[in-house]
C-alpha positions as CSV (number, residue, x, y, z in Angstrom):
1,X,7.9,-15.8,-12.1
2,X,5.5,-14.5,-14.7
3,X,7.2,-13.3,-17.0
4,X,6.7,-13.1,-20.8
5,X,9.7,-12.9,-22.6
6,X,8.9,-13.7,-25.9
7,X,6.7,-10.4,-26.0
8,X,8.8,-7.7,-24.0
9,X,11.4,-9.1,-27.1
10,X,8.6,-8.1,-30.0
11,X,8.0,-4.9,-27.8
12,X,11.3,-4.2,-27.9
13,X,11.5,-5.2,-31.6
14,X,8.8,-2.8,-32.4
15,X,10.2,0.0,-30.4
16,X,13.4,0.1,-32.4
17,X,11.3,-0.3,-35.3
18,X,9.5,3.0,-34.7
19,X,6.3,1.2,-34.8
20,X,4.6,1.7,-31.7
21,X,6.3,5.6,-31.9
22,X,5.3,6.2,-35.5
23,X,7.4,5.4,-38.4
24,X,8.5,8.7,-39.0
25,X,9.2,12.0,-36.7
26,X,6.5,13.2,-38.0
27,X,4.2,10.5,-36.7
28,X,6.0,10.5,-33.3
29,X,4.9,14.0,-33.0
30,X,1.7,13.1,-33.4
31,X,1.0,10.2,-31.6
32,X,0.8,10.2,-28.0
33,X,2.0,6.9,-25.6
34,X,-0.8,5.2,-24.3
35,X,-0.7,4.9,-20.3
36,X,-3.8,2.9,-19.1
37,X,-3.9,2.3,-15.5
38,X,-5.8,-0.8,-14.1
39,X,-6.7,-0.3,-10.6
40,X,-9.5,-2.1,-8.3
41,X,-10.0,1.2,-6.4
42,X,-12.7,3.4,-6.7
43,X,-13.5,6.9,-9.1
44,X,-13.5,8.5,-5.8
45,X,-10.7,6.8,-4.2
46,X,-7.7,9.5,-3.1
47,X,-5.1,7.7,-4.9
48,X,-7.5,7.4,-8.1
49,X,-8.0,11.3,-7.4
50,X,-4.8,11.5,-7.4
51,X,-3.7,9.9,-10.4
52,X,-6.6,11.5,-12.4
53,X,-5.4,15.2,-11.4
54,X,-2.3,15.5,-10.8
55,X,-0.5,12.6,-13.2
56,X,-2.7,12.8,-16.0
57,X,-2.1,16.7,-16.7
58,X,1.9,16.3,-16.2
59,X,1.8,13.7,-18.4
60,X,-0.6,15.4,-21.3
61,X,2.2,16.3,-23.4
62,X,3.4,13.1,-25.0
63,X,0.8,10.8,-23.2
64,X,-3.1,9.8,-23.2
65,X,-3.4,8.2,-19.5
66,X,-6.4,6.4,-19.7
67,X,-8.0,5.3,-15.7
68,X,-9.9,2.4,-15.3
69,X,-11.8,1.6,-12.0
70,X,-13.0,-0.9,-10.1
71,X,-11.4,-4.0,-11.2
72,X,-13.3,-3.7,-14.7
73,X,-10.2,-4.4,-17.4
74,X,-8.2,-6.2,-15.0
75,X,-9.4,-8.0,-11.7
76,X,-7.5,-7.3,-8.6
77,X,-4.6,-9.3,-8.0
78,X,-3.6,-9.8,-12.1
79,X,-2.3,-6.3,-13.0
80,X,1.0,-7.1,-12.2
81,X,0.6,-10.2,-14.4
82,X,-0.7,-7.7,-17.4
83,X,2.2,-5.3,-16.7
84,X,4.8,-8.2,-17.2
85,X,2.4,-9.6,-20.3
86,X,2.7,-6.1,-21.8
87,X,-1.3,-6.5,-21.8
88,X,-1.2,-3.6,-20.1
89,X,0.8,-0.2,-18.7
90,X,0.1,0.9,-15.1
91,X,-1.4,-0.4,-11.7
92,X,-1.6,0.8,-8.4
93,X,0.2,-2.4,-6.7
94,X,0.2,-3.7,-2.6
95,X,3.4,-5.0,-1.6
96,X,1.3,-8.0,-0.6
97,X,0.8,-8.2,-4.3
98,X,4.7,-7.7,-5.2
99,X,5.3,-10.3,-2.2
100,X,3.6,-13.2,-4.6
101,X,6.1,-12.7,-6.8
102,X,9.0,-11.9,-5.0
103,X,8.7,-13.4,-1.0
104,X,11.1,-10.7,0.0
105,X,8.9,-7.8,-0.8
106,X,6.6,-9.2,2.6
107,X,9.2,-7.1,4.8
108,X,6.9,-3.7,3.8
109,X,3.9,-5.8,5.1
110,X,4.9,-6.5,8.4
111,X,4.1,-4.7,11.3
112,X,5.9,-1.7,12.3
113,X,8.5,-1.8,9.4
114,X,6.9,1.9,8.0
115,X,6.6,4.0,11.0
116,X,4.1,6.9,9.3
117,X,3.9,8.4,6.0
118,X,7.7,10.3,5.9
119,X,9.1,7.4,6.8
120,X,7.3,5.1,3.9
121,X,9.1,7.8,1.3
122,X,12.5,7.6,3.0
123,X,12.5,4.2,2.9
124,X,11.2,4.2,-0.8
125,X,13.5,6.3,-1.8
126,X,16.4,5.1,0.1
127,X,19.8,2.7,-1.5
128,X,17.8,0.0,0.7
129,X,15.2,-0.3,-1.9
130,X,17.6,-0.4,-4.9
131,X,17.9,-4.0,-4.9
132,X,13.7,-4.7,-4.8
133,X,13.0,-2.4,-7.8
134,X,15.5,-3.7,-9.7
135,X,14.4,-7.5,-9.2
136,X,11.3,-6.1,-9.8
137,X,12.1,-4.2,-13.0
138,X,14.4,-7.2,-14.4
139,X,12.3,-10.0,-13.7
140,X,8.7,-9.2,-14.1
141,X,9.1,-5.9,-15.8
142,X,7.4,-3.6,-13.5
143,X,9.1,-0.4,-13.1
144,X,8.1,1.0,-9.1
145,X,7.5,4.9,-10.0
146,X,6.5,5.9,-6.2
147,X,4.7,5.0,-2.7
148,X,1.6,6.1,-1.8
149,X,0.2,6.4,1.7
150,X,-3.0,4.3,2.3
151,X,-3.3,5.1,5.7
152,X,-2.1,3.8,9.7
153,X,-4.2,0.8,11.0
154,X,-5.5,1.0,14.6
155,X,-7.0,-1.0,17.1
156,X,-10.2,-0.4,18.2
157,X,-12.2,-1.7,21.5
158,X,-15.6,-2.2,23.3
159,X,-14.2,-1.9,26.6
160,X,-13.5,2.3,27.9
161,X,-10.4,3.3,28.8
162,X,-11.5,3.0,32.3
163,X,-12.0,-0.6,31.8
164,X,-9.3,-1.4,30.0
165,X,-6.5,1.4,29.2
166,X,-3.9,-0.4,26.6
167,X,-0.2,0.9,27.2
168,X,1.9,-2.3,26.3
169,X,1.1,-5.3,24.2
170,X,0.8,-7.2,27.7
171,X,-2.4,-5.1,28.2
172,X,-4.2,-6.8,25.1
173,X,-3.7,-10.0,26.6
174,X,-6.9,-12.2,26.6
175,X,-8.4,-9.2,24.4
176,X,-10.4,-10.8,21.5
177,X,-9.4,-8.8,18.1
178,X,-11.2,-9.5,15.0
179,X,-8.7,-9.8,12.4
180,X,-8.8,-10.7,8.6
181,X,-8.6,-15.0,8.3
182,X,-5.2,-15.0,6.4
183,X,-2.2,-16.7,8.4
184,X,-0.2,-13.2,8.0
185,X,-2.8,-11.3,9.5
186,X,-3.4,-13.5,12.8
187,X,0.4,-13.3,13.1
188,X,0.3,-9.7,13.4
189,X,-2.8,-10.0,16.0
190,X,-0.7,-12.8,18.2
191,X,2.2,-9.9,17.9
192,X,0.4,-7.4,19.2
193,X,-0.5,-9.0,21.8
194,X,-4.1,-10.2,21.9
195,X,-6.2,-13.5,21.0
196,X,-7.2,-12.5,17.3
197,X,-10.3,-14.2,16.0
198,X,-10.8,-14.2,12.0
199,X,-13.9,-13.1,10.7
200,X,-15.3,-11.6,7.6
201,X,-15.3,-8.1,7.9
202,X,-19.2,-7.9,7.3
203,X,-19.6,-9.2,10.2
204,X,-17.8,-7.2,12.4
205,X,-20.5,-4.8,13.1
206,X,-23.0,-7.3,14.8
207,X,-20.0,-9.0,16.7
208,X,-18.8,-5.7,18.2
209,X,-22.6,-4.7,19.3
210,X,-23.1,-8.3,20.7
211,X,-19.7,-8.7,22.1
212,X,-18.9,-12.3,20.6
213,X,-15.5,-10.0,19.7
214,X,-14.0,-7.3,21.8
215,X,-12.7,-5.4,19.4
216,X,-11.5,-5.0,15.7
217,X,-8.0,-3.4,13.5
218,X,-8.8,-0.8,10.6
219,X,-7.6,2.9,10.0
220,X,-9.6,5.7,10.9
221,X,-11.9,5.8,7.5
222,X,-12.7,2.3,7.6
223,X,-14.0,3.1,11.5
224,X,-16.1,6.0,10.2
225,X,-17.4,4.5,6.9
226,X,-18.4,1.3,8.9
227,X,-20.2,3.3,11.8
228,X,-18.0,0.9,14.7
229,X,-17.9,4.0,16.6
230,X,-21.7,3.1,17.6
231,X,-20.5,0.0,19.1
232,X,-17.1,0.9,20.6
233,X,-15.7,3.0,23.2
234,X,-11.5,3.2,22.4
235,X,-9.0,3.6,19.7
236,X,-5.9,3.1,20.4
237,X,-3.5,4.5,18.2
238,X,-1.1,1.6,17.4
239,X,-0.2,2.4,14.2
240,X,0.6,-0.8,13.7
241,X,0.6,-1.2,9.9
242,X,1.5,1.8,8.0
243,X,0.1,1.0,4.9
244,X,1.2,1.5,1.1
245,X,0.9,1.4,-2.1
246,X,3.3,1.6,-5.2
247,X,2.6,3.2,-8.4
248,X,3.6,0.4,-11.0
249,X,4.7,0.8,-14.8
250,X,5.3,-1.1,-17.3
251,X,9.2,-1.1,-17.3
252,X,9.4,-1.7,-21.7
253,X,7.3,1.1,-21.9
254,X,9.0,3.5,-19.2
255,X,12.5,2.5,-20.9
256,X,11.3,3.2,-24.9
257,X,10.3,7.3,-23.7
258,X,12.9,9.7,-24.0
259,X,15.2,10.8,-21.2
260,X,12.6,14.0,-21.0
261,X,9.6,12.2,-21.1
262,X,11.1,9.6,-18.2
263,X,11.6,12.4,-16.2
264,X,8.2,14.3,-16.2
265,X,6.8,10.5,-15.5
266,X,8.9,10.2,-12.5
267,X,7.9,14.1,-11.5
268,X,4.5,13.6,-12.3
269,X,3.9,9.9,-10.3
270,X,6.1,11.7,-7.3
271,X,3.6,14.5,-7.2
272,X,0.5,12.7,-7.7
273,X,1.7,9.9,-4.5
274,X,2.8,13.5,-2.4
275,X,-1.0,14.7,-3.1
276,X,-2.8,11.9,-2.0
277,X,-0.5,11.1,1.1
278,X,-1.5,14.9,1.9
279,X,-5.1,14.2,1.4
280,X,-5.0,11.1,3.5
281,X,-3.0,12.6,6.1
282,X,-5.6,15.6,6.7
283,X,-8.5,13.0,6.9
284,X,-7.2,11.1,9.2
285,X,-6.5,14.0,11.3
286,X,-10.1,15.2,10.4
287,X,-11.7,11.8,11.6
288,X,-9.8,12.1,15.2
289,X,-11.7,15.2,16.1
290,X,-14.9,13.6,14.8
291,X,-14.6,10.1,16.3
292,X,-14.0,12.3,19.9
293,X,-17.3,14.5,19.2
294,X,-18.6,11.1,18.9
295,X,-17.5,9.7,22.8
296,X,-15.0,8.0,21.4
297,X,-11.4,8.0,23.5
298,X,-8.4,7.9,21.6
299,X,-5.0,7.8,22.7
300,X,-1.5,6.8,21.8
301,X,-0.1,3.6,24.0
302,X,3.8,3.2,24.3
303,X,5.0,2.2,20.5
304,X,8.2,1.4,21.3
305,X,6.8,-1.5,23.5
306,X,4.7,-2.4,20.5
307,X,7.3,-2.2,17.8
308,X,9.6,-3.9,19.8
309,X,7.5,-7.3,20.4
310,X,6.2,-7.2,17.3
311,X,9.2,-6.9,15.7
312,X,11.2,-9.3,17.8
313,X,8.5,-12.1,17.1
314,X,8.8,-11.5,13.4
315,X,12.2,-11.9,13.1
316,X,11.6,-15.7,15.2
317,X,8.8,-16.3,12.5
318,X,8.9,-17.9,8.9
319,X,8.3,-14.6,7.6
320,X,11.7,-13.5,8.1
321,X,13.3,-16.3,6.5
322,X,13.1,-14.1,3.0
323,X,13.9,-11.0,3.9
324,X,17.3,-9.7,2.9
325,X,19.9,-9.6,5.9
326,X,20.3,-6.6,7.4
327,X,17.7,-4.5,5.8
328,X,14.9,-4.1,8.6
329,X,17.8,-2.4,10.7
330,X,18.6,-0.4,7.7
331,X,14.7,0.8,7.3
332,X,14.9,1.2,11.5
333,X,17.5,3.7,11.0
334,X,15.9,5.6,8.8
335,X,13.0,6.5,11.2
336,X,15.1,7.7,14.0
């Protein structure tokens, strides 16, 4: 774990002090916390938006949140190393991030654990999830405020429907998917069915036109931004990985605020994750209607089917071996 201990002490040292509050009421008054948030997304990005206008005002009060973008104070991958440093106060983290740290944090990357947007929250905010916060909290000192929705990755296809119409994982067999080169993602393509071929994703484009792959994984935007509609026919709408994102604090920091302070954080990161999973929600329902307008046929197939191989094959796989017993059927419930 990485996990400074000798400086969460002095930050706890100088909290008691008054020292990083002021050293008198007076001073406390006046100075605000400082909340800067590291994040590798965009100015433009929805959760950025988010963040920007919707935490940063409920938080004015007391606190000067400071947004940084684009991997420029902290490269992607180390905020969670800052955090626990106390180099630094907030991050937008990927449980993929939280999964170096903690293996048993890869259960919220696997395929069909998060079954759409409501779901991610109930599971976030479920007894379940006690346990990974506070291992997260206690060990590396990164308090998990609240989920944001990034989005539901589909699979996408050079063949029509008439060609090729996907129902069941069985109907993906032989089907060459482009997926990302990690071990983790050709797993998911294997579950889901088809032959999945890794290759970087600027390549995609050409592959798709030229047919060295039949098809390629991504949500909606990605689809748009990357123009595949030219060189595709299908999308099916697998939903396979419902996507997320956790806002991430600096536990010392949280824990030295006052109780009122805590709690117009927690209201004000609960608000700001509700407004961008809104925001993502409508474009992706905006992007349906134009990806049709544009010949493109979309469709759902039989998810059960899906979430049930992909499921079953996880559970067989080294990736289950660190996930707490009992806990996917606990986050299965919850959907139903």
């Amino acid at each position: 774990m990485i996990v400074n201990f000798t400086r969460r002490t002095a930050l706890k040292a100088f909290v008691a002090a008054g020292v990083l509050a002021g050293a008198t009421a007076g001073a406390w008054a006046a100075d605000k916390v400082q909340l800067r948030l590291a994040t590798s997304g965009s100015e433009t990005d929805q959760r950025s938006v988010a963040m920007r206008d919707v935490f940063g005002p409920m938080v004015a009060e007391f606190a000067d949140y400071s947004p940084s973008y684009n991997g420029t104070i902290f490269a992607q991958g180390t905020e969670l190393d800052a955090i626990s440093r106390g180099n630094l106060e907030m991050s937008i983290a990927s449980a993929q991030e939280l999964a170096q740290f903690f293996p048993e944090f890869s259960i919220f990357t696997a395929g069909y654990v998060h079954q759409d947007a409501d779901h991610q929250v109930a599971v976030f905010n479920a007894p379940l999830m006690d346990a990974f916060k506070k291992k997260a909290e206690e060990e590396l000192g990164v308090k998990l405020l609240s989920v944001m929705y990034l989005g539901r990755r589909q699979v996408n296809l050079r063949q029509s429907k008439d060609e090729l119409e996907v129902k069941t994982p069985a109907d993906l067999a032989g089907v060459n998917l482009r997926m990302p080169g990690t071990d983790a993602w050709q797993f998911l393509g294997k579950a889901l069915g088809a032959s999945p071929t890794p290759m970087a994703f600027a390549e995609v484009y050409t592959a798709l036109s030229s047919g060295a792959v039949d098809g390629q994984d991504n949500p909606l935007p990605t689809v748009v931004d990357a123009k595949f509609y030219e060189v595709t026919n299908q999308i099916i709408l697998t939903s396979h990985l419902v996507d997320l994102n956790y806002i991430a604090m600096n536990a010392e920091v949280f824990n030295a605020l006052t109780p009122e302070q805590q709690a117009t954080v927690q209201a004000a990161a609960d608000a700001a994750a509700e407004a961008g999973r809104m925001t993502q929600l409508q474009k992706e329902q905006e992007l349906v209607a134009f990806l049709e307008e544009q010949g493109m046929e979309i469709y759902e197939p039989d998810q059960e089917a899906f979430r049930n191989q992909v499921q079953s094959m996880y559970l067989e796989s080294e990736f289950a071996a660190t996930w707490p017993e009992g806990v996917l059927e606990q986050i299965n419930a919850l959907g139903k």
